[in-house]
C-alpha positions as CSV (number, residue, x, y, z in Angstrom):
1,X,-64.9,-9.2,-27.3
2,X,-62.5,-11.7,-27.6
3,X,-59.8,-12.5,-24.8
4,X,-56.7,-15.2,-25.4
5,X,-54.9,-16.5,-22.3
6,X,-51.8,-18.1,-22.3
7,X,-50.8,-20.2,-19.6
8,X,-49.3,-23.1,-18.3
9,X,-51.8,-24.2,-16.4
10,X,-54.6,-23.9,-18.7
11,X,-57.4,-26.4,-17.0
12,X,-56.8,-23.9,-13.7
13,X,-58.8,-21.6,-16.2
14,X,-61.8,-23.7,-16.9
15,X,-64.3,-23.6,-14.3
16,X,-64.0,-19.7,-13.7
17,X,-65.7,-19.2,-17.6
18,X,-67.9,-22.5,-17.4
19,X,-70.7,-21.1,-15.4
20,X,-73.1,-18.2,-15.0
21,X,-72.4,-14.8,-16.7
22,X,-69.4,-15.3,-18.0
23,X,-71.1,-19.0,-19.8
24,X,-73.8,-17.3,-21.1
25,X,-71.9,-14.5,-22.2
26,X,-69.6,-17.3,-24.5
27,X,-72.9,-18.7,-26.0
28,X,-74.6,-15.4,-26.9
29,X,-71.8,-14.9,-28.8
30,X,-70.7,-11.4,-27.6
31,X,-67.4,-13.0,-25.5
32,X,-64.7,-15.4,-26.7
33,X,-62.4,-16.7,-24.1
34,X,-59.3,-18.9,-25.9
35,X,-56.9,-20.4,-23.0
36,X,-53.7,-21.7,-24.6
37,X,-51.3,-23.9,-23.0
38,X,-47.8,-22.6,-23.3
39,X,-46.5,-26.3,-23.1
40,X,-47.6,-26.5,-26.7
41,X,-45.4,-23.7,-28.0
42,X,-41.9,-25.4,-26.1
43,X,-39.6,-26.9,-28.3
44,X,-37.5,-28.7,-26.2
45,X,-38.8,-32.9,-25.8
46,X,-39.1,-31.9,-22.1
47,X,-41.8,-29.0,-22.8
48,X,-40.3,-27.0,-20.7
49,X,-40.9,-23.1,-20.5
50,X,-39.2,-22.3,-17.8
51,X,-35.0,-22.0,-17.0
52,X,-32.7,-20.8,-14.5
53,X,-31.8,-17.2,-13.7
54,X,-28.7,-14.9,-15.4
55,X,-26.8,-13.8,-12.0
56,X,-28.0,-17.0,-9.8
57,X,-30.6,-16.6,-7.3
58,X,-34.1,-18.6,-6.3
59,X,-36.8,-19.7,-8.3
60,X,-37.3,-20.6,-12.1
61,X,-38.2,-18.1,-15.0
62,X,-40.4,-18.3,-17.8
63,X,-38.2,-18.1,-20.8
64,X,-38.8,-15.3,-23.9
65,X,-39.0,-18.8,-26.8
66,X,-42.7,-20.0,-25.8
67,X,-44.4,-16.9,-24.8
68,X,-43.0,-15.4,-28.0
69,X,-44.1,-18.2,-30.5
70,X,-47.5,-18.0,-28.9
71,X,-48.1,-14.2,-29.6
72,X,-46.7,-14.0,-32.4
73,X,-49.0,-16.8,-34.1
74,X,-52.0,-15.2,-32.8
75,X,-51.1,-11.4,-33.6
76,X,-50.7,-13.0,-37.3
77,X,-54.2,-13.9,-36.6
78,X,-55.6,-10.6,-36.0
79,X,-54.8,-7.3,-34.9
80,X,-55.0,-6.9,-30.7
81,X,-55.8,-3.8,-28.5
82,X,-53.8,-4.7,-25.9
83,X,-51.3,-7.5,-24.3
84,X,-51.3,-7.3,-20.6
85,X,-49.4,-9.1,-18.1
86,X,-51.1,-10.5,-14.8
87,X,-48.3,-9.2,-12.5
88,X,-48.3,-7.6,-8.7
89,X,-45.9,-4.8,-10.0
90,X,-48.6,-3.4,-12.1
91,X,-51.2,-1.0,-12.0
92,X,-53.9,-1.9,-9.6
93,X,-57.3,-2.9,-11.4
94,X,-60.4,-0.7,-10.7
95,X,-63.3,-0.1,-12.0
96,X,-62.0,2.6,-13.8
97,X,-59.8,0.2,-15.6
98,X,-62.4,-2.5,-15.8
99,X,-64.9,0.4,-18.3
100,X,-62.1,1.3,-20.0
101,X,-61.0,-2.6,-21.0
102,X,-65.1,-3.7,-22.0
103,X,-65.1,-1.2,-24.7
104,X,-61.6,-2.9,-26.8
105,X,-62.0,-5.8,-29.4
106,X,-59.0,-8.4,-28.8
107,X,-57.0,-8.9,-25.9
108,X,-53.9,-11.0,-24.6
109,X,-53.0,-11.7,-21.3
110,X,-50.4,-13.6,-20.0
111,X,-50.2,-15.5,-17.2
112,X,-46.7,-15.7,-15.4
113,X,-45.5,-18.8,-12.6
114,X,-42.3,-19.7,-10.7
115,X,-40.3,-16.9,-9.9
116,X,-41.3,-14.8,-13.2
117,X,-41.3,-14.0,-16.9
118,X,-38.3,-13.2,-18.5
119,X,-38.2,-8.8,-18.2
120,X,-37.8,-8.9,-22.1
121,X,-41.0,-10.5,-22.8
122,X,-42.6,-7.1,-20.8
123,X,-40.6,-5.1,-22.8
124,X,-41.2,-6.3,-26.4
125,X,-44.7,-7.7,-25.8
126,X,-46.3,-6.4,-23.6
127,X,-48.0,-3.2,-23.3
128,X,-49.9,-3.2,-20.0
129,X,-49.1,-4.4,-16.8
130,X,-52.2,-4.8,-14.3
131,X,-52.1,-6.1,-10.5
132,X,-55.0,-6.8,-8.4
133,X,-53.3,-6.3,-5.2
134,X,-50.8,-5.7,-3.4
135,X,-49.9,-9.6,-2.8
136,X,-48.6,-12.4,-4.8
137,X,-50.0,-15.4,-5.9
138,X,-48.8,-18.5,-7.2
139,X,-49.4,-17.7,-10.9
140,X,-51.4,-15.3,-12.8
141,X,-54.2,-17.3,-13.6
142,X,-56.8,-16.2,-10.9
143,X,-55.9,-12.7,-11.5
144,X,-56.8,-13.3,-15.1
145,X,-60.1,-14.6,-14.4
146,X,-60.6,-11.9,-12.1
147,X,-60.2,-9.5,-14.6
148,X,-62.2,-11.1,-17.8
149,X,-64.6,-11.8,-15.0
150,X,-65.1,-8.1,-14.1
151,X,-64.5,-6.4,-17.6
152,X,-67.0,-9.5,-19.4
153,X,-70.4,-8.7,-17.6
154,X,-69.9,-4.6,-18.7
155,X,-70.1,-5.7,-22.5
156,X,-73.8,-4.3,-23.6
157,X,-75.9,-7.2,-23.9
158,X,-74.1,-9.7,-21.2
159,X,-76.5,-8.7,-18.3
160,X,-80.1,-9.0,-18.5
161,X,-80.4,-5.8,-17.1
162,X,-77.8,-3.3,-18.9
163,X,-78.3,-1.2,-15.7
164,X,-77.3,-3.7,-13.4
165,X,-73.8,-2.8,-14.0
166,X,-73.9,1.0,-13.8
167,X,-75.0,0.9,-9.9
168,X,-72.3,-1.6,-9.0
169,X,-69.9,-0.5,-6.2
170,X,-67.2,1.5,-7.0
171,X,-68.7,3.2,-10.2
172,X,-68.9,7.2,-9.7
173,X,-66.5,6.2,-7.2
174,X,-68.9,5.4,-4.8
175,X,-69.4,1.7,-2.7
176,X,-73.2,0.4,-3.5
177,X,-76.0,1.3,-1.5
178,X,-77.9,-1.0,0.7
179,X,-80.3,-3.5,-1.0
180,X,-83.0,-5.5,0.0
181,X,-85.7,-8.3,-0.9
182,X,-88.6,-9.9,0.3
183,X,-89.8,-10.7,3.3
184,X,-90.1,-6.9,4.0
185,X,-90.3,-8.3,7.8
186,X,-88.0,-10.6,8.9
187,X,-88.1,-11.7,12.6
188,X,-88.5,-7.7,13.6
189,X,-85.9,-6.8,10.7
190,X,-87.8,-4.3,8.2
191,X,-86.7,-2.6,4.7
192,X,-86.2,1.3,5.0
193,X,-89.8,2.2,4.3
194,X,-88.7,4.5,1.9
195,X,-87.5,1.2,-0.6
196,X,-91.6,0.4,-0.4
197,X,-93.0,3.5,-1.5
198,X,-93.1,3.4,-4.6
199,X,-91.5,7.1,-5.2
200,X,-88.6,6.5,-7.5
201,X,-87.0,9.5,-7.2
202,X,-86.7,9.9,-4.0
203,X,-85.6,6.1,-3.6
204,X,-82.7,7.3,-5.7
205,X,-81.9,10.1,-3.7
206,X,-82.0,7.4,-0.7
207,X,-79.9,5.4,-2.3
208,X,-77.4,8.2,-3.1
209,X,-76.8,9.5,0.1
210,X,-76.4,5.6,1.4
211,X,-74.1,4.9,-1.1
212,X,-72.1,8.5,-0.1
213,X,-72.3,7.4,3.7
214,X,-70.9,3.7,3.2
215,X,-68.1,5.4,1.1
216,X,-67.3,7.6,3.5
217,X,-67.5,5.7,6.5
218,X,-65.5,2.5,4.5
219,X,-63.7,3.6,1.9
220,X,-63.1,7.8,2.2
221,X,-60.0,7.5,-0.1
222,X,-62.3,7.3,-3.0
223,X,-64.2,10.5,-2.6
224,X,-60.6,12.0,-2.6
């Protein structure tokens, strides 16, 4: 799977996909992360992407020029799934969201800063607008990590344990379970006993009904 990033803040994005999964993920070869520096795509001496608001008003806005030259040379490249737009108007990522993203091939996603991105990049370009809460940030570069982060370690083969991912929290709707490791005893602290014996299926069954008791004592809006 193959994600490209454009930014203008491209060496915010380069510790996020340097280190653990998401590194190993890049040199097994099954994800390709590309982070592109809008700057480059400005044709102005200044490099500037950015200009002031039609009708007045506060802030700077990302002008249409840039992102447009950018997309355009990489959908000449190859054919893309989707281009989404980092923004805290769009639809909240889940889980849900997060399956439905690890099974596509080529993605864009653009980062916005200052006060926005001109509304006519979103409606020419883009065609999927994804928040991660209901708060803003300075840019949409953290969001964008967030996301590759969470859709990257679904791809088959990006986990040493392809089952890891199935039991995470909010998959089946349900928050994870309780888990434990060694010592079994800590300072008067024990593991359930049921996690030592060895029966697998009724340490499933455990873990179900854990996981339905968290959910409803934490988060009940998800069993709705």
């Amino acid at each position: 799977m193959r994600f490209d990033i454009i930014t203008v803040l491209p060496d915010l994005l380069q510790s996020p996909f340097a280190h653990s999964i998401l590194q190993r993920a890049q040199k097994k070869g099954i994800a390709e992360i590309h982070v592109h520096n809008l700057r480059e795509y400005a044709t102005n001496k200044q490099k500037s992407v950015d200009d002031y608001p039609f009708g007045g008003g506060s802030g700077m806005v990302m002008a249409i020029p840039p992102f447009a030259a950018c997309i355009e040379k990489l959908k000449a490249e190859r054919e893309y799934d989707e281009v989404i737009f980092m923004s805290p108007d769009g639809k909240t990522f889940n889980q849900e969201i997060a399956n439905e993203l690890s099974g596509l091939n080529n993605v864009i996603i653009l980062c916005g800063h200052y006060k926005g991105i001109d509304q006519r990049i979103r409606d020419i370009y883009v065609t999927r607008e994804i928040s991660i809460g209901d708060y803003v940030l300075s840019g949409g570069e953290l969001p964008a990590a967030v996301l590759v982060d969470a859709v990257i370690r679904l791809i088959p083969g990006v986990l040493n344990d392809e089952t890891s991912a199935l039991s995470d929290s909010f998959q089946g709707d349900l928050l994870d379970a309780p888990i434990y490791t060694r010592p079994a005893d800590w300072q008067g602290h024990k593991v359930p006993e049921i996690l030592l014996s060895g029966h697998e299926a009724k340490i499933n069954e455990w873990r179900h009904e854990q996981a339905l008791k968290r959910t409803q004592e934490r988060r009940p809006d998800l069993l709705k």
